[in-house]
N, C-alpha and C positions, 0 to 999 in steps of 0.2 A: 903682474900675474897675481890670481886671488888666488889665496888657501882656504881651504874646509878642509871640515876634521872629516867626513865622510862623503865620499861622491857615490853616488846611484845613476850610475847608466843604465837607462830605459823606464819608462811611465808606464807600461804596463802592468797588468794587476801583480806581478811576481815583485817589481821595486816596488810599487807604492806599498803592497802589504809590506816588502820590509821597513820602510820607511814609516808607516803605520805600528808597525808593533815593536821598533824602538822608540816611539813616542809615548805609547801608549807603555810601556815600562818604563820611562823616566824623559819626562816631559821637557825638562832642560834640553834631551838632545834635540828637540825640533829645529833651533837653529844654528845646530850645527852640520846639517843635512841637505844635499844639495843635490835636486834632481833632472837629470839631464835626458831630453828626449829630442830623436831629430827631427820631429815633427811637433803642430802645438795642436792641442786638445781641444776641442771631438776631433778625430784623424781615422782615415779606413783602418779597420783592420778583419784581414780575410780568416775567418773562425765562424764555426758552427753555433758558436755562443750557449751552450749549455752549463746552467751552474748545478750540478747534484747536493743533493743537502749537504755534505761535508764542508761545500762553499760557502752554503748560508750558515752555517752554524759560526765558518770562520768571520763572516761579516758582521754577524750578531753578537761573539766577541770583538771583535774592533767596535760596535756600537755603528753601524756602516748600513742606513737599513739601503734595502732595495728600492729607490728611488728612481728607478728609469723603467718604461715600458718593456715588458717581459707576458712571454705565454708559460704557463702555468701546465707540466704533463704527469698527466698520474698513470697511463696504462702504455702499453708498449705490444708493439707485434715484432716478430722476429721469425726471417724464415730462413730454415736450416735445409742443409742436405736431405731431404724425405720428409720433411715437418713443416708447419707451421706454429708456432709457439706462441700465445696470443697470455700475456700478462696482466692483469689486471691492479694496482696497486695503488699508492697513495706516494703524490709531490716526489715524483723521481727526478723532476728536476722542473729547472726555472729558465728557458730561453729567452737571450737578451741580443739587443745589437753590440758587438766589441766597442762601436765606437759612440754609443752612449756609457755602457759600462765602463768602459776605463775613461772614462772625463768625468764620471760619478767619486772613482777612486781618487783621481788627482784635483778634484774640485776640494775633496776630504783634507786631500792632506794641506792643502794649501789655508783651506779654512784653519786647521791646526798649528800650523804659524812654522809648517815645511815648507822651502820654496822650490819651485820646480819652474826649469827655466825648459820651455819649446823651441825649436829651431837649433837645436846646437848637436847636430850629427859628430860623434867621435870620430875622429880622423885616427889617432893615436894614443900608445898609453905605453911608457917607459918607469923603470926607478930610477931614480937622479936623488943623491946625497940622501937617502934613509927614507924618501917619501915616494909618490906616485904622481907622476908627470902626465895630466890629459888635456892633449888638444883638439878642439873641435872647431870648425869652422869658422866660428869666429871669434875664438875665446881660447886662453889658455886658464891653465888652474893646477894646482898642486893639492894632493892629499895624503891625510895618515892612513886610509883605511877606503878602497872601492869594492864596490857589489855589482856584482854582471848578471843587469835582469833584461839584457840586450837580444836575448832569442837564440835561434837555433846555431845560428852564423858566430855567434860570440864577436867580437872584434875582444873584448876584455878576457875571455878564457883565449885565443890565441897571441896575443899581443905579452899576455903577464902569466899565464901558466903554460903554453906550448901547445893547450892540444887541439886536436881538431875534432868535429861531429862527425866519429866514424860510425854514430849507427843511427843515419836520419831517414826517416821515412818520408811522408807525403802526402796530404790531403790537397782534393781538387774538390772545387763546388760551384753552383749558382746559388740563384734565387730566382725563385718563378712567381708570380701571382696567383694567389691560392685558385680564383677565377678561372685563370687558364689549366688549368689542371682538372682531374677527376677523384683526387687524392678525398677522402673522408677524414683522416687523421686532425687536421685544426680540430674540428665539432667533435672530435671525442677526444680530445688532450692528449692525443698520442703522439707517440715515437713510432719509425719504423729502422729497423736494421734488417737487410739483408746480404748473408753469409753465403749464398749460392753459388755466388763468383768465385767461390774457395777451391771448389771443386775443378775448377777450369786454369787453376793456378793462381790466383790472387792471393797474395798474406796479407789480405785484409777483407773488409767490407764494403758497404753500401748503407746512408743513408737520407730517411727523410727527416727533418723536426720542422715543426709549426716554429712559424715567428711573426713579426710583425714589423712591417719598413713603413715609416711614415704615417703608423696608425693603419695602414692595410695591412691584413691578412697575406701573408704570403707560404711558401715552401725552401726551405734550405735543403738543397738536393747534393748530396759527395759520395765520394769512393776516400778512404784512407789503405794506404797499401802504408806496409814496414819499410817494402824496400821501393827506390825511384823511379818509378815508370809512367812517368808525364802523360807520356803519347797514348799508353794505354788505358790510364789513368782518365781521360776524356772524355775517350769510347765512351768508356762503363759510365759516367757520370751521361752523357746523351744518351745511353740505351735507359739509364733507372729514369732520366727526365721524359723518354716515349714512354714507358710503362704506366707513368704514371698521368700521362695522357698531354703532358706540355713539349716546349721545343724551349732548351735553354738560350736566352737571349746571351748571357757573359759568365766566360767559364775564370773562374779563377784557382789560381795554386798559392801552397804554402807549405815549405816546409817543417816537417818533427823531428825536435831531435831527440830520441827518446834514450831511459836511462841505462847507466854500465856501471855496475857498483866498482870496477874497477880504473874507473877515469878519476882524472883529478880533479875536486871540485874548488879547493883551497889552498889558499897559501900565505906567505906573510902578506897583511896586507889585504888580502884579496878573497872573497866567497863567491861563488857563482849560483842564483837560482833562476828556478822557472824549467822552461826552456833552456837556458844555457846550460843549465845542470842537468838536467833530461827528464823527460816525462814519461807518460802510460805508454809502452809499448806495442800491446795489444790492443788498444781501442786507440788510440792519441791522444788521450783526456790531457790538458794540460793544467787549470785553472784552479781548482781542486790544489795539485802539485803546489802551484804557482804560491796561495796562503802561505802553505805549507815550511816551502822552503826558507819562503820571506821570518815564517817566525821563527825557525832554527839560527838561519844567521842572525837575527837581532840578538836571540837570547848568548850566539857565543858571540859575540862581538860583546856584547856586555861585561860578561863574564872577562874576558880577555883586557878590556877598558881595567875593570874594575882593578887588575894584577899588572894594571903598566904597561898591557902591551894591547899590539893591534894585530898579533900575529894568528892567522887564519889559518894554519896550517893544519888543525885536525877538524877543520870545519867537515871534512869528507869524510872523516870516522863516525863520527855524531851523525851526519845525514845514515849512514848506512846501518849504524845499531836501532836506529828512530825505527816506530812503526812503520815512516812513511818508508824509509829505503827496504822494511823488509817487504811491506808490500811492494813496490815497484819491482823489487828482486822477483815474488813471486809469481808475479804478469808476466814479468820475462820467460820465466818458468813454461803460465800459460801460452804467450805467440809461437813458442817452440810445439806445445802441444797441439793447440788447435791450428796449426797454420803450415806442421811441418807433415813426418811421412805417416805420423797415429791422429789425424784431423778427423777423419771418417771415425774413430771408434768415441773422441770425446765431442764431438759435435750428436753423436749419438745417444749420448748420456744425458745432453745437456737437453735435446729436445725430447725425450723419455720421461724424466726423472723431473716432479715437479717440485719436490725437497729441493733437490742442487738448483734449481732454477729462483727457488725462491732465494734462498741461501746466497748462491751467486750474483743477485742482484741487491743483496744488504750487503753485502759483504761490500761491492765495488763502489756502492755510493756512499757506505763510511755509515749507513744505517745501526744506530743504539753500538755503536763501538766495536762493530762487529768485523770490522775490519783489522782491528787492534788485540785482535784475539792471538793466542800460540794456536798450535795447530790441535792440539787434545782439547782446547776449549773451545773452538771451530766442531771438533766432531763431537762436541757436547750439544752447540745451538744446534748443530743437521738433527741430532735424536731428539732433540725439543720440540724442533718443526714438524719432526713424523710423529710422535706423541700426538701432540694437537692437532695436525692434520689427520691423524686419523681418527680421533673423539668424536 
């Protein structure tokens, strides 16, 4: 049976950044870090692939440049209950394939002298005599200290902290050929989102982003709902792929499991990020989260190193004082708002009002820190924006 001082369940952008920014804080830990994924790299993974600046900023600290084929979206349409809302703006984000992107991530950390072994699905994970006991298909191994960047399903948060994903939602999608479509959006770097299904019941959206499968142009067409409606979930994803003038060849699904400031994300021993700890609730952004979380557990895992211990147990406090948990907290806030029985009065604000509009969209992509704001300095940028917007 092998020991490391550190196991990392799952290769996804949520482990390798944490695997990435314990390295990158003290270099000796590389080999003591051991990354386990059930599949090996390049591997499908079903994701809309958008990175918003907040991602690239995180990659550009890790020194992690963007080296896989990605479409480039600076303007955005969005249509609302009575509205259209047509955005115009700069680099709101950067769409990638998941399964280029995260073999860019673990090609990183491997170069860095982390090793990350493919093929090795956790079956298990017990404590046995002070340590942590995980077996995988073909392998066992013992550790001082695991990180669950395993997804929505966690096998490592039910296995070592008890809980389960009680609040997962759902994204379904294809991919079309830009060709078969009559979508414009590729040639103008757009996004589209559409909210109109709100009104019919949906707690969630609709959309399109530009990307690119094999060097062609294609369409990423989904529906994300809060709560699980597969079946339904389809429809809308075939009616927004007639709209937009194609016929989806392969629909696929994926679970979100998004965040609960009140779940457990830690414990002795054990941190949960990504996914397993929970994401954007009212969009499903995960990837953004994913940095995020990776650099909170590094830094208390350190910190905890540094005092003799490996106990993880207020890793959930720290997630939830962080910027990141109050903003997650606050999304929560918003899918109750726009999704529950006041949808109509802020969907109405939102396509009105081009302040909050602008506002709301620095704020969500982590835009000059504006997301890291309290809320009096929040309503300082909004009087900023109407200042200069009205000059």
């Amino acid at each position: 049976m092998e020991h490391r001082p550190l196991i990392i369940v799952g290769a996804g952008p949520a482990g390798t950044a944490a695997a990435l920014y314990l390295q990158r804080r003290d270099p000796s830990l590389a080999c003591e870090i051991l990354l386990l994924d059930k599949a090996h790299h390049p591997r499908d993974k079903v994701c809309a692939g958008g990175l918003i600046p907040q991602t690239i900023d995180c990659l550009d600290e890790l020194d992690v440049p963007l080296a896989v084929p990605h479409v480039r979206v600076d303007n955005a349409q969005v249509l609302v209950p009575g509205s259209t809302v047509a955005y115009r703006g700069q680099n709101l984000c950067q769409v990638v394939r998941r399964h280029e992107f995260d073999a860019l991530l673990a090609g990183t950390c491997i170069e860095r002298g982390i090793e990350v072994r493919g093929g090795e699905r956790v079956l298990d994970l017990r404590r046995e005599n002070g340590r942590i006991r995980v077996e995988t298909e073909h392998s066992s191994f013992t550790a001082d200290a695991v990180i669950g960047a395993d997804g929505s399903g966690s096998r490592v948060r039910r296995k070592l902290l008890g809980g389960a994903a009680l609040n997962t939602g759902r994204g379904v999608m294809c991919d079309v050929p830009l060709a078969e479509t009559t979508w414009r959006g590729h040639g103008e770097r757009r996004y589209d989102f559409n909210f109109l299904p709100v009104a019919d019941g949906l707690k969630g959206y609709a959309w399109a982003f530009p990307c690119l499968i094999a060097g062609e142009p294609h369409v990423n067409i989904g529906v994300y709902s809060v709560t699980m409606e597969g079946a339904v979930l389809g429809d809308l994803v075939r009616r927004e792929t007639a709209r937009l003038g194609a016929v989806p060849a392969r629909i696929q699904a994926f679970p979100i499991h998004w965040y609960d400031r009140g779940a457990t994300v830690g414990g002795p021993g054990v941190a949960l990020v990504g996914d397993a700890a929970g994401v954007d609730p009212l969009m499903g952004e995960g990837i953004s989260y994913a940095f995020e979380y990776g650099k909170l557990a590094a830094e208390v895992l350190i910190a905890q190193r540094a005092r003799g211990s490996n106990d993880l147990s207020h890793y959930g406090d720290v997630v939830r004082r962080s910027w990141m948990g109050r903003k997650l907290s606050r999304l929560r806030l918003a899918t109750r708002l726009f999704y529950g029985p006041t949808k109509r009065l802020w969907f109405a604000v939102a396509a009105r009002s081009r302040r909050a509009q602008e506002l709301g969209i620095r704020w969500y992509n982590g835009v000059d820190g504006v997301d890291r704001m309290s809320l009096l300095e929040g309503v300082r940028a909004f009087r900023t924006l109407h200042a200069r917007n009205s000059s």
